[in-house]
N, C-alpha and C positions, 0 to 999 in steps of 0.2 A: 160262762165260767169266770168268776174273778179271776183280775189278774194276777194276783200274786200263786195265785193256784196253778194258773197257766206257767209262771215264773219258773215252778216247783217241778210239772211234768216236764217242761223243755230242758231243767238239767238235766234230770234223766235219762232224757230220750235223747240228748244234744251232745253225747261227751266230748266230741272234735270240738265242739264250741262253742257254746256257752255256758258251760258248765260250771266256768271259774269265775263266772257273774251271779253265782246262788250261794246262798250259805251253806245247802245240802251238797257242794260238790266234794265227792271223795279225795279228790287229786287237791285239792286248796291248800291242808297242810303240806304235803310234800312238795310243793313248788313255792309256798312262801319259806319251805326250808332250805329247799336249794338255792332259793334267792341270796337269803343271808349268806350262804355258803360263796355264793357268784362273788356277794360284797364285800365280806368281809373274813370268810377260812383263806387257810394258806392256798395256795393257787390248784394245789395237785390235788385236790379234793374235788373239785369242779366236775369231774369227767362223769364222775362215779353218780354225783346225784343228780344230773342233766338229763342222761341219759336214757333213763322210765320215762321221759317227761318230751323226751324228742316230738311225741304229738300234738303236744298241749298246747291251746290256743294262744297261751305267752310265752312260748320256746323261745322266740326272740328275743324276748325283754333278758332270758337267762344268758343267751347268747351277750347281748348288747352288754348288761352288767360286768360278766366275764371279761371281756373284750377292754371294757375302762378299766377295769384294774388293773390288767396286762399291761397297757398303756400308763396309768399309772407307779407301777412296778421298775424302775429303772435298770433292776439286774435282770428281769425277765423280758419286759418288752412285751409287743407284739406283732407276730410277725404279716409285712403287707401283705402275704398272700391270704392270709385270715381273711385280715380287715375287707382285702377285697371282696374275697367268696361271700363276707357278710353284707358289704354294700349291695353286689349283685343281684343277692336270692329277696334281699328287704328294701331293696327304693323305695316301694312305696310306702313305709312308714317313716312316721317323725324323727324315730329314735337313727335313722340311719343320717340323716342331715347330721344332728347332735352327735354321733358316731365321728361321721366325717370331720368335722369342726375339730373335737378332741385331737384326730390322728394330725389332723395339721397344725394345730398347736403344737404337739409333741414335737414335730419335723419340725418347727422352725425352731425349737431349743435344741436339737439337735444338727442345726443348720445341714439337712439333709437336703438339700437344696434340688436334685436330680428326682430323691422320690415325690417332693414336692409338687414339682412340676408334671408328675408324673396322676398324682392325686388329683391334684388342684379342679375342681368345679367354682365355676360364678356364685360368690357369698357377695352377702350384705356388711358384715362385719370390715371394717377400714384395715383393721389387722392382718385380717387375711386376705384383703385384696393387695395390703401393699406388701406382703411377704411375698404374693407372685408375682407380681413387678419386681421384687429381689432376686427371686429365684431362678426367672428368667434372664436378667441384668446377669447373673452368676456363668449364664451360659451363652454370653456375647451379646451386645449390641446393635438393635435394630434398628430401622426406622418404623415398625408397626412399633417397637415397645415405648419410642420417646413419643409415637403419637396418645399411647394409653397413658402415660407418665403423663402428657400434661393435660389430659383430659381429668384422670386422679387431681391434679394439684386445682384445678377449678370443680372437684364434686363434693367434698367440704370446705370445713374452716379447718380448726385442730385435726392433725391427722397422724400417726405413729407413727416411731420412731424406723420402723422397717418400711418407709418410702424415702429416707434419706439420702442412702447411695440414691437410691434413681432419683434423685431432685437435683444432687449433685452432679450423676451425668447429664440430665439434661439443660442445666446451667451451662457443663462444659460444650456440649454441642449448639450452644447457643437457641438453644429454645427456651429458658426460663427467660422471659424478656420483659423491659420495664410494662409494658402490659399486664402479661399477664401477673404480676408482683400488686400493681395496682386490681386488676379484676379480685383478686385472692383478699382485697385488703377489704376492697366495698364489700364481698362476703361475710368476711368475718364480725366489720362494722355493722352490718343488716342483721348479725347475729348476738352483738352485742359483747364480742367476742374481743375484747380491746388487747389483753394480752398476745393476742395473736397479731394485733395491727402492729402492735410496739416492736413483736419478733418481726414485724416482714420489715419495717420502716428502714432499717439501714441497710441495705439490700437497694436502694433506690439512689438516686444522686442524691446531694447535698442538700440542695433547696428542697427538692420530693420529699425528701427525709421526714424536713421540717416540718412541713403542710402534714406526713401524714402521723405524725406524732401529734403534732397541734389537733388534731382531725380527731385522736384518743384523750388528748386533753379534755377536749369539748362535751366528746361525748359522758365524760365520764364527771363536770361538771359545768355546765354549760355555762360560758360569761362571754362578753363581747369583745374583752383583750383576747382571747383564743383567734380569735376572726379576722384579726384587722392584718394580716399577711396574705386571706387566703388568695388563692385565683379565684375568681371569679365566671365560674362557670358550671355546670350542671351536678358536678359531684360534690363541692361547696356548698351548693343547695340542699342535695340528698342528706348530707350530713349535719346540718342545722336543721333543717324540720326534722331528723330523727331525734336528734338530741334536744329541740323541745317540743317534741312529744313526751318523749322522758322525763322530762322537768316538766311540764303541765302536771302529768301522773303525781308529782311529788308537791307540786309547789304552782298552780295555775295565776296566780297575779304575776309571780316570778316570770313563767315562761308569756304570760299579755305583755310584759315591759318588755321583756329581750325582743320579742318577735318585733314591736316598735323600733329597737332601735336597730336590728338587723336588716328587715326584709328591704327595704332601701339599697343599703350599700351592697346587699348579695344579690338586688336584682331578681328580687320571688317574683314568680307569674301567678295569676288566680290561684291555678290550682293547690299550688306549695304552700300560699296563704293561708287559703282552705282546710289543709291539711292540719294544719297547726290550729287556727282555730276551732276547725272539729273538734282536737284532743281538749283546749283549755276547754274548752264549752262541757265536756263530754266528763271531765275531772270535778269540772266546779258544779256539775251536777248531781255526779256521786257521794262528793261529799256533802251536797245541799247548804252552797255557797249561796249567800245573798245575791251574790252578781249572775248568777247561773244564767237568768231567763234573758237578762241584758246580753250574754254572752252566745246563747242559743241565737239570738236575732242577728250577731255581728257574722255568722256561717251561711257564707253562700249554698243557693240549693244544691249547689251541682258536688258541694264536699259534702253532703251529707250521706251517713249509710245507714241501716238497718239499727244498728245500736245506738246512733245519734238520737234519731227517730224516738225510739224506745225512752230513752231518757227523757227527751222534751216532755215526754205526756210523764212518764213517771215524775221529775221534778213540778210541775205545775199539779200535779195529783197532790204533792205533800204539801204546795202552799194550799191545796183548797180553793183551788182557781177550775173551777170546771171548766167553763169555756177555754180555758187554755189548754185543756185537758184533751178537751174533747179537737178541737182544733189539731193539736199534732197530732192526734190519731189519725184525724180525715184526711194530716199532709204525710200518711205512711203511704209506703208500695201498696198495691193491692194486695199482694202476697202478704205480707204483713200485717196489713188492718186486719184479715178474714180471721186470722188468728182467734180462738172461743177467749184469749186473754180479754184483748183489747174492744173485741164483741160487746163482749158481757160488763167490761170499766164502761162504754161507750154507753151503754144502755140505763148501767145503773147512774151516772151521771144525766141521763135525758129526763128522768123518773117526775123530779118536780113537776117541767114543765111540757113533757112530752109523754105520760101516764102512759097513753096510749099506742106511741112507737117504741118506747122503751118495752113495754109487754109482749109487742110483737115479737120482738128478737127475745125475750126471753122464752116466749113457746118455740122460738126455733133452736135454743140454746138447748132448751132443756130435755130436746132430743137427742144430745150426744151425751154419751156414759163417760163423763171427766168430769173433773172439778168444777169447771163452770157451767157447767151442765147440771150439775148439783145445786149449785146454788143461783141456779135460773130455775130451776124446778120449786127449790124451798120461796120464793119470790112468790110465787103462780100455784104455791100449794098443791102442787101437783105429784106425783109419784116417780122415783126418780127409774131412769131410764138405763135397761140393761139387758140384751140381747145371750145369754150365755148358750155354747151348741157344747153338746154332750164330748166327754173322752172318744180315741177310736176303738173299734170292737177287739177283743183280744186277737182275734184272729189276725190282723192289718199290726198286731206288734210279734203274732210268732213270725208272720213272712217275712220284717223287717230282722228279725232276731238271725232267719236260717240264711237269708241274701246277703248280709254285709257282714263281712267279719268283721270289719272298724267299729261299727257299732260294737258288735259282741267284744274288742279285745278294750274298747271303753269303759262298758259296763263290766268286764273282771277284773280292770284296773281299779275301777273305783271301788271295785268288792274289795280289793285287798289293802284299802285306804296307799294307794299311787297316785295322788290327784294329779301331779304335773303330767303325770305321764298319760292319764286318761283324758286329763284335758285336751292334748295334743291329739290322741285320738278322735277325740269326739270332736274335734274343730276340722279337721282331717276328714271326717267321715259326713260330715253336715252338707257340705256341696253339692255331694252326691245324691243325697235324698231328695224327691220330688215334694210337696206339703203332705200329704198322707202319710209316707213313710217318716217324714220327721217329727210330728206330731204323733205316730206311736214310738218312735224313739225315744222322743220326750215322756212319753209315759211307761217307757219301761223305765228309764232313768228316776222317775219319780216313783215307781215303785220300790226301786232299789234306794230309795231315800237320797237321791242325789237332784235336791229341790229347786237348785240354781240353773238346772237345765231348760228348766220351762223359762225362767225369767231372760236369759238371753238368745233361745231360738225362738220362743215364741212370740216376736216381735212386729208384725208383720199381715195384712190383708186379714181373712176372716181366726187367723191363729190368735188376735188379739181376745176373741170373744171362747177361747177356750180358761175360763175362768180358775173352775179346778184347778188344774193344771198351772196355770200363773200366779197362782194364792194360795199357796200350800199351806193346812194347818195340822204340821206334824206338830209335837209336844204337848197336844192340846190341852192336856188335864193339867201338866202343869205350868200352860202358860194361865189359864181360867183360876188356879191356886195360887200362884204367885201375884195374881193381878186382884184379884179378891182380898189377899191379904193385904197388899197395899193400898185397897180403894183405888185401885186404875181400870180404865175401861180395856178390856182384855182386846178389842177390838182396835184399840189405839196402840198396843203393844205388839201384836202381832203387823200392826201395818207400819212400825218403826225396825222390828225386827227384820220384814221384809225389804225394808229400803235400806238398813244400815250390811246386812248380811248375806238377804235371798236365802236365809234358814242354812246358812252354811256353819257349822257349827266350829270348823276350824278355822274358819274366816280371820285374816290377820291384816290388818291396814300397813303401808308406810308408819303411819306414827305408832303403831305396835297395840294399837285396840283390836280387843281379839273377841271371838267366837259372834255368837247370836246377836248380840245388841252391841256388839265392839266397845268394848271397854276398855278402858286404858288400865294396865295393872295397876296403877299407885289408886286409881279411882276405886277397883277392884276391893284392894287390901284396905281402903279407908272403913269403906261400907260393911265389910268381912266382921272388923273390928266392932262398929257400933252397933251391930246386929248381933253381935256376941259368938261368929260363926268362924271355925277354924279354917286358916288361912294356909292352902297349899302352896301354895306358891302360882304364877302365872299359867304354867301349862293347865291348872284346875278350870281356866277360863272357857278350856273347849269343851267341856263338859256340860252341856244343854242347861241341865237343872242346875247344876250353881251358878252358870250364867243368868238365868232366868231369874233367879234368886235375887242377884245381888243386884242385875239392871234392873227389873223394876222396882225395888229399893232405893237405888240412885235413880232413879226417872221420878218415884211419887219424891225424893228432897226436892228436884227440882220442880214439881209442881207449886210444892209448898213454895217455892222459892219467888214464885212466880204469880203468888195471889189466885192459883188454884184454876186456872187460864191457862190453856193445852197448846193453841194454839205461841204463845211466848218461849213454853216450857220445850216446844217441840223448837221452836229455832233456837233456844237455850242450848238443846241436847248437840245441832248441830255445828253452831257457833260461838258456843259458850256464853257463859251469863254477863261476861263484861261488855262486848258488844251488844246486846240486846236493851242492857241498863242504858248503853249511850243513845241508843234508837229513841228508849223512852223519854229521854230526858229533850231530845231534839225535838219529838215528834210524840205528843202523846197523842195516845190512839182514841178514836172518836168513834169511827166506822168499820170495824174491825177487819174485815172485807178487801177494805180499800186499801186501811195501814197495813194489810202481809205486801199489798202489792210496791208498797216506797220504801219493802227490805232492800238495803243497798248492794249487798253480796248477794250475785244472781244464786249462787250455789245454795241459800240458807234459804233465799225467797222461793225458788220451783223443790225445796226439800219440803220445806212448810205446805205449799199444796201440793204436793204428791204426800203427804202423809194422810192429809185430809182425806183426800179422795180414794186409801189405800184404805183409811179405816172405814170409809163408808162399804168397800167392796166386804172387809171381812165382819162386819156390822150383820152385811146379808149371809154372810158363808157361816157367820154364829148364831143369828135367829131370823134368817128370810128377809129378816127387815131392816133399816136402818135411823138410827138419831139422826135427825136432820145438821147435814155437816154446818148450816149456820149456828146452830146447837151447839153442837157438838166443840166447836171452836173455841167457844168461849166457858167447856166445860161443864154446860146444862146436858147432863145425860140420866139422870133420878129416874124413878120409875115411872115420876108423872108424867114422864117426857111421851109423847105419841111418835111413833117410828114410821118412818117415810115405808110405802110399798114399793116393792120395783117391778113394772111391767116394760115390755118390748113393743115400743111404734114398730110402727108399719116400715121403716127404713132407718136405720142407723147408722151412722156416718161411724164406721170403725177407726179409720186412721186416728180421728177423734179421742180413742179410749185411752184409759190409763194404763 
């Protein structure tokens, strides 16, 4: 039986629960009416529409909503006996933590300080940890509470203003001690937190003061008048290899002079040395400083770590030094060299004069279904490599649907467009699930068109090879229209859409790029305009089809922008066209292959091959087959083009996969 069939009987047959996870559920209007009512009607309204619904598998959500308004409500309040009987009957959902938190915000503006204490459970939040160290403080002084007072004062840096009284008693009882004033300071320092150093600095004797004001100076611009007072001894050190490391980041010749005329008079050991040359070395790589490889040889082995590593072969990759190339690779960990990256750099580098070992690793490359697997397979003309195992039987998602109500109160969250709340659920509920029941979890959730499901539980041992499921190709007709229209490979936009969104079509970044392909609204409205298309305003962005619209619109400008080269266009889209211009102009690309791997931003370099490798997946999820992603890179996808097959070895190293 399909599953959306199955979806359809189980409302039916499921009323206790899940019913409110289908579109055919009868109750779905009257509980998203009493919701509004929970949020937003005058309060005495509540009882009347609650009350048919006392069954319904989100009773609580009505209850919980209720309950913050009350709380929100300063003439009505809410009374603790509620709030309790709700904590009690709901621990185990999300909304009862978020509940609790609410009530105790409330009590601390109402300096209720007894129910406080009376509330109070173990949070993470500094607020409400130091409100109970107040609120206890309120009700006499102990010696268990000045031991959690100064435990508190070493468990961050910045901490709120409701741990003050207790910092204040426990100064008076003589426990804030020049100690621990200094341990708070190297905190804050390790945090970069200088404002915080300057607040604790007069708090310390006179000379202390100085040192650790100078101490915020330094870090804050590193020179060697800062230094010439300090003590000499191990926190002196700690604070000048942090502070140029800092300065390396910014300015690496700067922090090679300072460390010369420091590490002497401050008495650095190897290590600290080390330390500091790692970052110039590791700086002047990044930016692909002439001195870079001079600077890589002045790092003892023993400071080197994983990203040192990384760099050395990256930087000698952009001069075109193989053997230098190849060399840092061979002085990686083993963990690190096995990597299919540095594999398959390692191989294609041996190709000249090693034809024949270099082919080897690429038939073992080109048995793992990634990127370099891909393009160990396009090398060896071989068919690329891809094990996919079928969705579960409908039956393995009605067991999971009738055993866990978290699933089910996830899936009617998210029917009634609740993400945060569903989220919470379904994060909630995922622990619990063995792999069978979370993988039809997964598939009811993607029945229910909530596509990001698959993309972050299915992460993991044979769930990798559950393809379907991880490569959702909901909108299809008009992602195939929109990509048609603009001359884009509908297979390249679907595999952008999947990396910028996971098909989440409300999907909203920090910088406020929104829906399918995340757009920035000014970008939104530019394209709206030259396309001649009425421009709703930003919210029109979650709207599937005029996102699809207008990004592949602004994805083929940036083709064009880009001399028609996917591969540019796609680290364009992630990092914009100014640094891509600067790439080209340092490094123009020879090997194309090679130039994604000396992108200097790791975020734009593994975005660019995960795009790759995502459009080879929907290459096959669109016609079985795929353009061969060396092809494809560089934008040769025509009809002439012949499409890779994909068969399943004998053994597929999953973790491997994309």
């Amino acid at each position: 039986m399909p599953l959306r069939i199955v979806l359809v009987v189980l409302a039916m047959s499921m009323a206790a629960s899940a019913s409110a996870a289908t579109a055919s559920d009868p109750r779905r209007a009257a509980f998203l009416q009493a919701l509004d009512i929970a949020e937003h009607a005058p309060l005495a309204d509540y009882a009347a529409a609650a009350k048919p619904l006392a069954d319904h598998p989100l009773a609580a959500y009505l209850e919980y909503a209720h309950l913050r308004r009350r709380l929100a409500d300063r003439k009505a309040g809410a009374s603790p006996a509620a709030i309790e009987h709700f904590l009690h009957r709901h621990a185990a959902l999300p909304i009862a933590n978020e509940l609790r938190a609410t009530w105790l915000y409330d009590l601390i503006r109402r300096r209720d300080w007894p129910q406080y204490r009376h509330a109070y459970v173990e949070q993470s939040d500094p607020t409400l940890r130091c409100a109970a160290l107040h609120a206890r403080l309120a009700a006499g002084l102990d010696a268990a509470l000045l031991d959690d007072a100064q435990r508190e004062w070493l468990a961050g840096t910045s901490l709120p203003t409701q741990c003050d009284a207790v910092f204040l008693a426990l100064r008076a009882a003589g426990r804030l001690t020049r100690d621990l004033h200094w341990q708070r300071i190297d905190l804050a320092a390790a945090a970069n937190n200088l404002g915080l150093v300057r607040f604790l600095a007069p708090a310390l004797p006179a000379a202390e003061r100085k040192t650790a004001e100078s101490y915020a100076a330094f870090l804050a611009s590193p020179s060697q008048a800062a230094t010439t007072a300090w003590p000499r001894d191990a926190r002196s050190r700690r604070m000048a290899v942090s502070g140029l490391g800092a300065l390396a980041k910014r300015d690496p010749d700067a922090a090679e002079a300072l460390l010369s005329a420091l590490a002497t008079p401050l008495q650095f050991d190897d290590a600290e040395r080390g330390a500091v040359l790692n970052q110039i070395a590791l700086w002047s790589a990044a930016s692909y400083l002439p001195q870079a490889a001079q600077r890589f040889a002045r790092v003892p082995a023993a400071a080197y770590d994983e990203r040192l590593h990384e760099w050395r072969a990256r930087e000698a990759l952009a001069r075109g030094d193989n053997a230098a190339t190849r060399r840092a690779i061979a002085a990686m960990p083993e963990a690190q060299r096995v990597d299919p990256r540095w594999r398959y750099i390692d191989a294609r580098l041996r190709e000249p004069g090693d034809a024949t070992g270099a082919q080897a690793e690429f038939v073992v490359l080109a048995r793992e279904p990634n990127y370099y697997g891909f393009l160990a397979a396009d090398r060896l003309g071989q068919a690329y490599a891809l094990c996919p195992i079928a969705s579960p039987e409908a039956t393995a998602a009605e067991s999971v649907l009738a055993s866990h109500p978290a699933v089910q109160r996830a899936l009617a969250l998210h029917a009634i467009q609740r993400e945060a709340w569903a989220r919470r659920e379904w994060d909630a509920a995922l622990p619990a699930l063995d792999a069978a029941q979370r993988r039809a979890a997964v598939m009811l959730a993607d029945a229910q068109g909530w596509y990001d499901r698959a993309v972050f539980a299915l992460n993991r041992d044979d769930d990798l090879r559950l393809y379907a499921l991880r490569f959702p190709l909901p909108h299809a007709r008009a992602l195939r229209d929109e990509a048609k229209k603009n001359a884009l490979d509908p297979a390249w936009v679907a595999a952008l859409i999947r990396a910028e969104s996971a098909w989440r079509a409300d999907a909203r970044s920090h910088a406020d790029a929104r829906g399918l392909m995340q757009l920035l609204p000014g970008t939104a409205k530019m394209e709206a305009r030259r396309l001649g298309l009425g421009w709703r305003g930003s919210a029109s962005l979650s709207d599937p089809n005029t996102n699809l619209a207008l990004g592949t619109a602004h994805l083929a400008q940036m083709l064009a922008r880009h001399g028609g080269q996917p591969y540019l266009a796609t680290a364009a889209y992630n990092a914009g066209p100014a640094p891509v211009a600067r790439w080209l102009a340092q490094r123009p690309p020879q090997q194309i292959d090679l130039w994604i791997e000396t992108i200097p931003y790791r975020e734009t370099r593994d975005y660019v091959v995960r795009i790759l490798a995502f459009s080879a997946i929907y290459d096959w999820r669109l016609h079985g087959k795929a353009v061969p992603v060396t092809r494809r890179m560089r934008g040769d996808i025509g009809n002439s083009v012949k499409r890779r097959d994909f068969h399943c070895p004998s053994t597929e190293p999953a973790a491997s996969q994309p």
